[in-house]
Structure formats: structure tokens, C-alpha cells
MILUMDO-376022 format. One record per residue (C-alpha): residue number from 0; y, x, z. Coordinates in nm, 2 decimals. Layout:
BEGIN
<lumvex->NUM	y->Y	x->X	z->Z>;
...
***
This chain:
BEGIN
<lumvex->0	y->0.92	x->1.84	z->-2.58>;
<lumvex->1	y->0.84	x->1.97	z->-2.20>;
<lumvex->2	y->0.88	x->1.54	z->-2.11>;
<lumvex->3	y->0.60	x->1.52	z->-2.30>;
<lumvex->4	y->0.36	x->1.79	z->-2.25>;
<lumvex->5	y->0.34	x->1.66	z->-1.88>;
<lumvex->6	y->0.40	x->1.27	z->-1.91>;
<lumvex->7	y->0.03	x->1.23	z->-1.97>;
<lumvex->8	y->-0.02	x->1.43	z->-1.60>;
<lumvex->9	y->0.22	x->1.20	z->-1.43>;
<lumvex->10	y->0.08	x->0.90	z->-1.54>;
<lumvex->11	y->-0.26	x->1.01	z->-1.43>;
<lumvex->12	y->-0.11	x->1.06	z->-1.07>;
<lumvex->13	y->0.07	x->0.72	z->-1.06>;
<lumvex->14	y->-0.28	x->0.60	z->-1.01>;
<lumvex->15	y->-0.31	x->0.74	z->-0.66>;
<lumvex->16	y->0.03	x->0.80	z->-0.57>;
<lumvex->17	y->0.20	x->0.43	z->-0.57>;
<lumvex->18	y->0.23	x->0.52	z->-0.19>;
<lumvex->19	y->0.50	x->0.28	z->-0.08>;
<lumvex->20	y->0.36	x->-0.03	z->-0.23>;
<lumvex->21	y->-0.02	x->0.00	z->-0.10>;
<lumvex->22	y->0.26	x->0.10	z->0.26>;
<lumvex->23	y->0.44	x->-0.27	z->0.21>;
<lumvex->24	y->0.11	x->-0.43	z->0.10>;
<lumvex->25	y->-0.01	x->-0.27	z->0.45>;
<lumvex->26	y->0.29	x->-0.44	z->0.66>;
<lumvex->27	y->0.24	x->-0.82	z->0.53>;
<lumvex->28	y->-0.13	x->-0.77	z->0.59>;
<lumvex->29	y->-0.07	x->-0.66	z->0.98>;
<lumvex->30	y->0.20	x->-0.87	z->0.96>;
<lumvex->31	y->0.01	x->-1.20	z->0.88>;
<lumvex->32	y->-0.17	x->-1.31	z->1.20>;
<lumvex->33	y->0.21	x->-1.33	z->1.36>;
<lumvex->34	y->0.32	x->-1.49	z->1.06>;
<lumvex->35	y->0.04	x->-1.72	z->1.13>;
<lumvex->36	y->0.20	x->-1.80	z->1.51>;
<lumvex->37	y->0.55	x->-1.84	z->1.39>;
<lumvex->38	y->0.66	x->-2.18	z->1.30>;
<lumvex->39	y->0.99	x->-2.18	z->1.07>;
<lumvex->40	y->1.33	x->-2.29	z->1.25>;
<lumvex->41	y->1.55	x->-2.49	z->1.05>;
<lumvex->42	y->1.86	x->-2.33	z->1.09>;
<lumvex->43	y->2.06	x->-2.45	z->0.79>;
<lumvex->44	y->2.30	x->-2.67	z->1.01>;
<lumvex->45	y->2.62	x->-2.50	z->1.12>;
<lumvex->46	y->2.50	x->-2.57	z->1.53>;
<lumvex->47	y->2.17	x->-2.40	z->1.45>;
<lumvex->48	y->2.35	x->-2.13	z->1.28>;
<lumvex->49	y->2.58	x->-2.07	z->1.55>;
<lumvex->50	y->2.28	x->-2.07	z->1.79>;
<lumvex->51	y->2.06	x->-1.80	z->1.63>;
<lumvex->52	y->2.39	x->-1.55	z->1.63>;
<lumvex->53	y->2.39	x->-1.64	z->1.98>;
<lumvex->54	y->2.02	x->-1.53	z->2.05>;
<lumvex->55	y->2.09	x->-1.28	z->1.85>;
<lumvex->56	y->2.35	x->-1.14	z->1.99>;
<lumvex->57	y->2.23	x->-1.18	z->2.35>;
<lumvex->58	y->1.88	x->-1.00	z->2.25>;
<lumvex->59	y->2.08	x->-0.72	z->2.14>;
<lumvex->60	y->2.29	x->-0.69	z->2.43>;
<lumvex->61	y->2.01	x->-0.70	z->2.69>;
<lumvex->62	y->1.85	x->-0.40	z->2.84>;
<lumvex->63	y->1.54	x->-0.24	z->2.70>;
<lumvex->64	y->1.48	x->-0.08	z->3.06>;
<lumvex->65	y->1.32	x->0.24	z->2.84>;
<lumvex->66	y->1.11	x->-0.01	z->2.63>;
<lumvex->67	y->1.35	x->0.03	z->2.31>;
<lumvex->68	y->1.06	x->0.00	z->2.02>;
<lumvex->69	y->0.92	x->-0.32	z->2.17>;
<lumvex->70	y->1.26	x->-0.46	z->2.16>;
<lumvex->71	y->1.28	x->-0.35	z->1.81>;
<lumvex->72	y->0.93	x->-0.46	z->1.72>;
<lumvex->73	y->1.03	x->-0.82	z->1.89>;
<lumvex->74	y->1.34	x->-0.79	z->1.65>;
<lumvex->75	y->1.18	x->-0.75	z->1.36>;
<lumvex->76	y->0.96	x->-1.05	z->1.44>;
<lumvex->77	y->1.22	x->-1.25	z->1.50>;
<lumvex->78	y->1.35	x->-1.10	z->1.13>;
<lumvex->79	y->1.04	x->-1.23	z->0.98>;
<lumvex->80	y->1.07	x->-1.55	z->1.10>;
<lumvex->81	y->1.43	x->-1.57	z->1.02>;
<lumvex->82	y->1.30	x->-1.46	z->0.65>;
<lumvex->83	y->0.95	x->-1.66	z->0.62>;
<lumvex->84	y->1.26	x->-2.01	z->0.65>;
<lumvex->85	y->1.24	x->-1.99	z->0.27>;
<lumvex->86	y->1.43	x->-2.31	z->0.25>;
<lumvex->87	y->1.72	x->-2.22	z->0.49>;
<lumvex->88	y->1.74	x->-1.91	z->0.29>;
<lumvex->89	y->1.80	x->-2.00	z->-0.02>;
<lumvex->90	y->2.08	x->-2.24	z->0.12>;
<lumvex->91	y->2.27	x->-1.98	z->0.36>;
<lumvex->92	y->2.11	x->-1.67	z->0.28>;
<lumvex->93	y->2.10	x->-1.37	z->0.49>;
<lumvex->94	y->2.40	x->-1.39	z->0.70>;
<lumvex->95	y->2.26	x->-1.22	z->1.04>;
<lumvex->96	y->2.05	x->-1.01	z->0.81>;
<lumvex->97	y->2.27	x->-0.70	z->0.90>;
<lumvex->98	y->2.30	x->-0.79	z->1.27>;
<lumvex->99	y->1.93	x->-0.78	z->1.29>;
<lumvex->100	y->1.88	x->-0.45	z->1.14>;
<lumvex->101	y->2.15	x->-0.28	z->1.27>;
<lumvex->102	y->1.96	x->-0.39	z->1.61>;
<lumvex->103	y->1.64	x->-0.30	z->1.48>;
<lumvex->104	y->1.77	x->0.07	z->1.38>;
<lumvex->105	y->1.97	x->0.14	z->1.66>;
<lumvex->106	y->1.69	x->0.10	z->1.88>;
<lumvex->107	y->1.39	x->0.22	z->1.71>;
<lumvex->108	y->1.51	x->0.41	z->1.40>;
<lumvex->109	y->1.17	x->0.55	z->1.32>;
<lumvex->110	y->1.06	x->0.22	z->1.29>;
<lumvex->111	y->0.98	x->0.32	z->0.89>;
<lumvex->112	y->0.82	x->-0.03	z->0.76>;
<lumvex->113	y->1.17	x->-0.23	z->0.88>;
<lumvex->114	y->1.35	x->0.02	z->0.63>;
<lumvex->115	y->1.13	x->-0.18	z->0.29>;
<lumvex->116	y->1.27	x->-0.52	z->0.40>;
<lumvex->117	y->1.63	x->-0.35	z->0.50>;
<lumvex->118	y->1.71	x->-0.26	z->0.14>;
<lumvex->119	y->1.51	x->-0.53	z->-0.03>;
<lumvex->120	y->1.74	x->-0.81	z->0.18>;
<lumvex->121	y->2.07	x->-0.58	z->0.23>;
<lumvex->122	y->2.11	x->-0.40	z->-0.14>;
<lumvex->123	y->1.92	x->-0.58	z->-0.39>;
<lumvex->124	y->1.98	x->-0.95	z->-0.18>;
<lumvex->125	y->2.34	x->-0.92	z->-0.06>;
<lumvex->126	y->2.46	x->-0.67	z->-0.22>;
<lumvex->127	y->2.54	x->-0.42	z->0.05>;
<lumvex->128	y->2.41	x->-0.11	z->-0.08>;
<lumvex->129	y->2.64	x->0.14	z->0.12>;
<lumvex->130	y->2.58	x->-0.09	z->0.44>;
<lumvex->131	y->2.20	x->-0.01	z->0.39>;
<lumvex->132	y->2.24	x->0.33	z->0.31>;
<lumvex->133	y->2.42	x->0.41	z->0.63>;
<lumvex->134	y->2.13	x->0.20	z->0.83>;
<lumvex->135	y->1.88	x->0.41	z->0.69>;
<lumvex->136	y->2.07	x->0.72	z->0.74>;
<lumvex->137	y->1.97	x->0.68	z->1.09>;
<lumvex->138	y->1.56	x->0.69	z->1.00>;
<lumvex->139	y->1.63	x->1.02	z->0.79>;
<lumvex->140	y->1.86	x->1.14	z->1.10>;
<lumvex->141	y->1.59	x->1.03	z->1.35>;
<lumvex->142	y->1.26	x->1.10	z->1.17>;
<lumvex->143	y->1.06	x->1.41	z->1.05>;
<lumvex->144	y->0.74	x->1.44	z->0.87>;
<lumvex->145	y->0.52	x->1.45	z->1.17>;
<lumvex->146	y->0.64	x->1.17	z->1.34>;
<lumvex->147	y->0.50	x->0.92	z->1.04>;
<lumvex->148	y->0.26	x->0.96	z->0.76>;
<lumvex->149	y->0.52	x->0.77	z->0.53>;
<lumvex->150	y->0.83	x->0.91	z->0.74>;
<lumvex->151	y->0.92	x->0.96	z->0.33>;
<lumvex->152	y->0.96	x->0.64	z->0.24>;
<lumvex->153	y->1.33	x->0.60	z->0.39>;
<lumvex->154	y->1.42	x->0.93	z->0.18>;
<lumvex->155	y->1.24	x->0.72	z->-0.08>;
<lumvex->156	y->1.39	x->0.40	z->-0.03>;
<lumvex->157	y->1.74	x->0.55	z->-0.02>;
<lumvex->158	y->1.70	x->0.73	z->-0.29>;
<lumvex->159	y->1.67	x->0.45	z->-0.48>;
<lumvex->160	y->1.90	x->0.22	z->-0.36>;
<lumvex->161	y->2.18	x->0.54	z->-0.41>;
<lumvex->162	y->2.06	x->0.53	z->-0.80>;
<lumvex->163	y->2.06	x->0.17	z->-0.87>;
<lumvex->164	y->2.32	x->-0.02	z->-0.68>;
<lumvex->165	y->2.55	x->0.28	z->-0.53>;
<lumvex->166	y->2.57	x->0.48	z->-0.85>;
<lumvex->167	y->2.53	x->0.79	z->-0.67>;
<lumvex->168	y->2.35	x->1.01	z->-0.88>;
<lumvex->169	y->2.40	x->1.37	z->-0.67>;
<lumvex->170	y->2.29	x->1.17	z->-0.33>;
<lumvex->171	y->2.01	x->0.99	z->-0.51>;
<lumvex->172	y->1.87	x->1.35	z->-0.60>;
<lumvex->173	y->1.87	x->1.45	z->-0.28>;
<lumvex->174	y->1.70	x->1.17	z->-0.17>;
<lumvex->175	y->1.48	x->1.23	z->-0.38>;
<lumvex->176	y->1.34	x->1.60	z->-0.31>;
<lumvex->177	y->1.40	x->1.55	z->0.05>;
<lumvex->178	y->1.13	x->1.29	z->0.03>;
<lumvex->179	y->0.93	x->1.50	z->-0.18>;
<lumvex->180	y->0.91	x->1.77	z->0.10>;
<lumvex->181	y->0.83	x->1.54	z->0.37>;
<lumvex->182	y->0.56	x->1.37	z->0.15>;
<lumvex->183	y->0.45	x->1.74	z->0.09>;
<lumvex->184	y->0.44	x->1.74	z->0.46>;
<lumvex->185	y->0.26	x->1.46	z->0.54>;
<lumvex->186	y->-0.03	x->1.45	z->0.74>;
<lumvex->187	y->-0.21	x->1.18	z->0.48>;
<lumvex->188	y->-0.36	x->1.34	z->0.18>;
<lumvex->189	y->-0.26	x->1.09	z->-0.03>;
<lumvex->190	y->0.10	x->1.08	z->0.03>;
<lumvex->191	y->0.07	x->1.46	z->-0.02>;
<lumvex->192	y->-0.02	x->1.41	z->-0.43>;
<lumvex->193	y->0.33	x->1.18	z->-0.42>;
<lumvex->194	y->0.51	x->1.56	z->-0.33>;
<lumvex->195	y->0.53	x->1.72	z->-0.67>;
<lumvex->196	y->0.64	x->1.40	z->-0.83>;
<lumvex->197	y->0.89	x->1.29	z->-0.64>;
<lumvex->198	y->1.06	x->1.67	z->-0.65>;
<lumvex->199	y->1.08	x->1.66	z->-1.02>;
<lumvex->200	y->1.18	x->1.27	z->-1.01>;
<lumvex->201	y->1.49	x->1.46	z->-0.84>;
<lumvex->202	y->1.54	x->1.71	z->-1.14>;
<lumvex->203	y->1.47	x->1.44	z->-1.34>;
<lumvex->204	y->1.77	x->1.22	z->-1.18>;
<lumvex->205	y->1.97	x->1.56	z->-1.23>;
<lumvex->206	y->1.91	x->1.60	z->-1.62>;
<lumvex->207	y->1.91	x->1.26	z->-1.77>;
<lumvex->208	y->1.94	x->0.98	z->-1.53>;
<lumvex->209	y->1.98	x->0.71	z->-1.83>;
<lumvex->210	y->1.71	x->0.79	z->-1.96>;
<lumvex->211	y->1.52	x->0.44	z->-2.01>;
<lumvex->212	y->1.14	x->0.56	z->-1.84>;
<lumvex->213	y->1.37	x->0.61	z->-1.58>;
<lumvex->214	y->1.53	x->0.28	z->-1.55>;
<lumvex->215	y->1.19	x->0.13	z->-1.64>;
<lumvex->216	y->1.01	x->0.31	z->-1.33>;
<lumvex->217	y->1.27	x->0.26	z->-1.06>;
<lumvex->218	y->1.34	x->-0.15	z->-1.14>;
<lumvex->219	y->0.97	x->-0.16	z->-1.21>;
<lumvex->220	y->0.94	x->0.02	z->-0.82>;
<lumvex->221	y->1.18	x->-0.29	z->-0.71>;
<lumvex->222	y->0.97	x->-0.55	z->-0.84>;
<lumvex->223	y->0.66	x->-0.43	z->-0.68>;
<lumvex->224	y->0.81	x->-0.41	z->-0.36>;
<lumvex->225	y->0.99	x->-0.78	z->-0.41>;
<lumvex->226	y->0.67	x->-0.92	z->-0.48>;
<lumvex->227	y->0.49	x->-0.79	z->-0.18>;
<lumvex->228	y->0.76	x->-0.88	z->0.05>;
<lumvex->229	y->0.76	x->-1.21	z->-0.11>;
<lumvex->230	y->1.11	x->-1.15	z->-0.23>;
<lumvex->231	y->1.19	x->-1.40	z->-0.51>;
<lumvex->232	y->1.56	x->-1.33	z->-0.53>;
<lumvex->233	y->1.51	x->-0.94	z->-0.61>;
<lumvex->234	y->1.22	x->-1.01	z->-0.79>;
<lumvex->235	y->1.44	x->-1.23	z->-1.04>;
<lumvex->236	y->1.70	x->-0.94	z->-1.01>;
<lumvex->237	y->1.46	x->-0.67	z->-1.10>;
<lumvex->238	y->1.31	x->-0.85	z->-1.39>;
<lumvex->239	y->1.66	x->-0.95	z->-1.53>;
<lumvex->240	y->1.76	x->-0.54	z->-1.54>;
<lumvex->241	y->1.37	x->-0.49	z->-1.66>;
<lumvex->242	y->1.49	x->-0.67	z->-2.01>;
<lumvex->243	y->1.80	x->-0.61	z->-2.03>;
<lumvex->244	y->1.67	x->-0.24	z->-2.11>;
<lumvex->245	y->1.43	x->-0.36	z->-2.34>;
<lumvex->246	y->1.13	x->-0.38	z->-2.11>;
<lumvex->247	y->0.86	x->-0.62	z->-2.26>;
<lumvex->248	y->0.72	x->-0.86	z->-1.96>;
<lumvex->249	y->0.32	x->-0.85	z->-1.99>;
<lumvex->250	y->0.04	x->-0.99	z->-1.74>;
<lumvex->251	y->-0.29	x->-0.76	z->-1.70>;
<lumvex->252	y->-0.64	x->-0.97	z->-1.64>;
<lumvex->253	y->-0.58	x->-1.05	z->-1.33>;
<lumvex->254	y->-0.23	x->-1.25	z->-1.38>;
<lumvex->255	y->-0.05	x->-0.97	z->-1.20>;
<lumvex->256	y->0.30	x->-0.89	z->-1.41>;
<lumvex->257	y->0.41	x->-0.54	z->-1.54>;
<lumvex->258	y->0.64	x->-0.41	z->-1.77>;
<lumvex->259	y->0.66	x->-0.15	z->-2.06>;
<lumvex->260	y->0.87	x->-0.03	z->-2.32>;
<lumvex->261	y->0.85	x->-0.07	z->-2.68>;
<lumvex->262	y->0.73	x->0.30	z->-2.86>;
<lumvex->263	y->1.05	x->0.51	z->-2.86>;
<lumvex->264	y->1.18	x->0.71	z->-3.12>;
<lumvex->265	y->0.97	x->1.06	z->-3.07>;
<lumvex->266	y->1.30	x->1.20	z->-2.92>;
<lumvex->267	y->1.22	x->0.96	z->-2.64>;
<lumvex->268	y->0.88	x->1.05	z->-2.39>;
<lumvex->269	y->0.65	x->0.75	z->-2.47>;
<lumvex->270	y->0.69	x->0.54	z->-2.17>;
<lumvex->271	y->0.51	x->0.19	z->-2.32>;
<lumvex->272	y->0.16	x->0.32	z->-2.09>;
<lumvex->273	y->0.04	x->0.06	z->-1.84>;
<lumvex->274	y->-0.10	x->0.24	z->-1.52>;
<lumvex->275	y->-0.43	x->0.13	z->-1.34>;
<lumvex->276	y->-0.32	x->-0.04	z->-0.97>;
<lumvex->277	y->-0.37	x->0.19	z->-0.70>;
<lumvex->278	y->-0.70	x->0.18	z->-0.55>;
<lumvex->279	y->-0.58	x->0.21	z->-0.20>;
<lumvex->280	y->-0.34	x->-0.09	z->-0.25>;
<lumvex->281	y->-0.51	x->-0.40	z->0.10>;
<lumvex->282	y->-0.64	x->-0.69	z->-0.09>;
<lumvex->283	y->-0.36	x->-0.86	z->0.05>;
<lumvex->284	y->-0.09	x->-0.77	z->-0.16>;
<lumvex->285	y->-0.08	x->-0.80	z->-0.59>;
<lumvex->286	y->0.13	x->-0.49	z->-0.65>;
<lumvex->287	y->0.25	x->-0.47	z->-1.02>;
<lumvex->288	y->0.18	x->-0.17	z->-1.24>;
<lumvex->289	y->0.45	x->0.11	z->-1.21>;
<lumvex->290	y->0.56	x->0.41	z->-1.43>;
<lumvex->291	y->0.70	x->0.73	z->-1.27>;
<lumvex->292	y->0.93	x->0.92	z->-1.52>;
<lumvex->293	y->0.85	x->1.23	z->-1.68>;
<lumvex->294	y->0.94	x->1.56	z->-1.51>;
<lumvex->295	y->1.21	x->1.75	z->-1.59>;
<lumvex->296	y->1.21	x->2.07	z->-1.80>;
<lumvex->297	y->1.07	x->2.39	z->-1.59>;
<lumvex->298	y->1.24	x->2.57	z->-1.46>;
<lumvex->299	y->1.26	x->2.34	z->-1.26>;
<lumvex->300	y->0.93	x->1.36	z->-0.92>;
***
């Protein structure tokens, strides 16, 4: 079949073309000497609660006198303090999460590493996929390829998020070669290789988007970017999806998790390949193997 004539190229190029995990792996590590400033607030109690809206709301409503992507950047700080309260979380969850990145995206909306911890925290967390789609609808409104070497990871990013949790398969398409043309665009070499795949991920989506490599490579995609962002509760979610398809839970030699699928029937491409991490992922970070899916049939990731 034409899936598997070029499933053996694919793989090779998932190698050096997990671009948007060695990206997220890249913001924790900048991320990590303010991280190291930051002391967790306890803001579990209703008072405290009521408190951070307030500062909340009154950082959004003061000027930015020009200065907009500082006051985004000092947003997203805030964010990341707001997330790194891991006990608060898990009791209150992500309440002003929305209220932050709508503040975030209004003011800097090609701010394109704020748009991993949007739909990891807004779709995947609190289940407000269309809510994150229309934040992010700003980056692909505001950005082009030139203004960011990864300006295609919001294409990317929604893309997913309209497959997965929207259900929107002919959005999700579009997502998807629209990201492959501004990775084709880029001005990093690397995110160039990512081009051709993820334009036939889009034909792909187009022809058989039930196809298990499919589901396999986009919850596997989740994971990685959970466990970089430290993300337990998408992490869990991702995994749970993972075998409920059939996915079989391994760990490589380093402890790292992955997931394949059993050998399918030969109507099915043979998706149970483990791929090599990417060499370019920071030290920082322990991304998990991925798969990309097969391309479609030509004519036509």
C-alpha cells in the first residue's frame, strides 16, 4: 500500500523533526532561573482567590504605555507561578486560567511559546477546546512565518486541539497544511524538514482520520508536551486515550515512557516502531518517543 511504501521515510524524519517538543523543552529551560525566583502563593482559600482575580484584573486593565509584550511577558510569569502552586491546583484548578491568556494574547499575540501551555491547561485541562481555539486564532491572525522560527506551532497546536477535543476534522486539516507552509517557510532548517510532513499529516486527516497511527501519534504528541510542561493531569488524560486504542505503555533505557501499537493486520501501516529522541531536544526536558502517521496516497504531514 502507498502508507507503507513511505512509512519507513516518515519515521526516519520523526528523528529530526519532533520540533515542538525540543520548542517546549526550550521554554522550561529559559524559563527555570525565574521559576527559581518565584516562591508559590497559596491561594486555595476563597480570600486569596478573590485577591489574585483582583491583581489580575487590575494588571490587565493598566496601561502598557506602548510596552504591550513586557506586560504580556510579566503575564505569563505571573501564569507560571499561578501554575508551578501544584497543590492549589489540584484543589481549585485553573479558574483564572482563561483570564490570564486572554490577557496574554490580546497583548502580545505572537507571543508563540504562551500558545503550548494555552491548550495544554484550556483544552486538554478544562476542557475548553473552542475557548482555546479562538485564543490562538489571534497568533495565526497576528503571526507570519518570518516573525518566528516556530510561528507554526500555533497552526500546529490548533490543529490538534480541532482533531482531538473539537472534532473538527475539515479545520484540523487546515491547520494542518497551513502549518506545513509556514514550517516550509521558516527561517530554521530544522523546522523546514517538519514541512512535507505536516502537509501530508493534512491529507492524511482528510483520508482516514481513525486510522489508529493516527490516534497513536497525536495523543502520543500530547503526552510529550504534558510531560515537559510538567502537566500531570493531561499527561494522565493522554495516556488513558493511548490504551484505550490499544497502545502498549513501554519505557526505553533511560526510564523515559513511549507508546506503540501491537503489529496490525497487513491492511493496517505497521505503526508498533519506536523513534530515536530528537537530538536537538535541551537536556532539560525528557520528551517521549513520538510517531508521525503515514502520508496519504499521492496525489496528494
Amino acid at each position: 500500500m502507498p502508507y507503507l511504501n513511505q512509512f519507513s521515510w516518515i519515521l526516519s524524519g520523526v528523528i529530526k523533526v519532533t520540533i515542538a517538543t525540543a520548542a517546549i523543552a526550550g521554554i522550561i529551560k529559559l524559563q527555570q532561573p525565574q521559576l527559581q525566583q518565584l516562591s508559590a502563593r497559596d491561594v486555595a482559600s476563597p480570600e486569596d482567590q478573590r485577591q489574585e482575580e483582583l491583581n489580575l484584573s487590575l494588571m490587565n486593565r493598566s496601561p502598557s504605555f506602548g510596552l504591550d509584550n513586557i506586560l504580556a511577558d510579566w503575564a505569563f510569569l505571573n501564569f507560571v507561578q499561578y501554575d508551578g502552586d501544584t497543590a492549589t491546583r489540584k484543589a481549585v484548578g485553573y479558574p483564572l486560567a482563561p483570564n490570564y491568556f486572554e490577557m496574554i494574547t490580546r497583548l502580545d499575540p505572537r507571543f508563540v511559546d504562551s500558545y503550548v501551555f494555552l491548550s495544554g491547561i484550556m483544552s486538554y485541562q478544562m476542557g475548553m477546546p473552542k475557548e482555546a481555539i479562538a485564543l490562538m486564532d489571534r497568533g495565526t491572525s497576528a503571526l507570519t512565518p518570518k516573525d518566528h522560527p516556530r510561528a507554526f506551532l500555533v497552526w500546529r497546536l490548533k490543529g490538534l486541539d480541532q482533531l482531538l477535543m473539537a472534532n473538527d476534522l475539515d479545520a484540523s486539516q487546515f491547520s494542518y497544511d497551513q502549518a506545513g507552509d509556514w514550517a516550509l517557510a521558516s527561517s530554521d532548517a530544522s523546522v523546514r524538514e517538519a514541512g512535507p510532513i505536516f502537509k501530508q499529516t493534512a491529507e492524511f486527516i482528510r483520508t482516514d482520520p481513525n486510522n489508529k497511527t493516527m490516534l497513536l501519534w497525536s495523543w502520543s504528541t500530547i503526552y510529550d508536551q504534558a510531560v515537559v510542561t510538567r502537566d500531570q493531569v493531561t499527561q494522565a488524560r493522554a495516556r488513558e486515550r493511548l490504551l484505550k486504542i490499544g497502545a502498549i505503555e513501554r519505557k526505553d533505557e533511560k526510564g523515559s515512557v513511549y507508546f506503540l501499537l501491537p503489529p496490525q493486520p497487513k491492511s493496517e501501516p505497521n505503526s508498533g516502531v519506536k523513534s530515536k529522541s530528537d537530538p536537538t531536544a535541551t537536556p532539560t526536558a525528557s520528551p517521549t518517543p513520538a510517531i508521525e502517521p503515514p502520508p496519504a496516497p499521492k496525489p496528494s504531514i
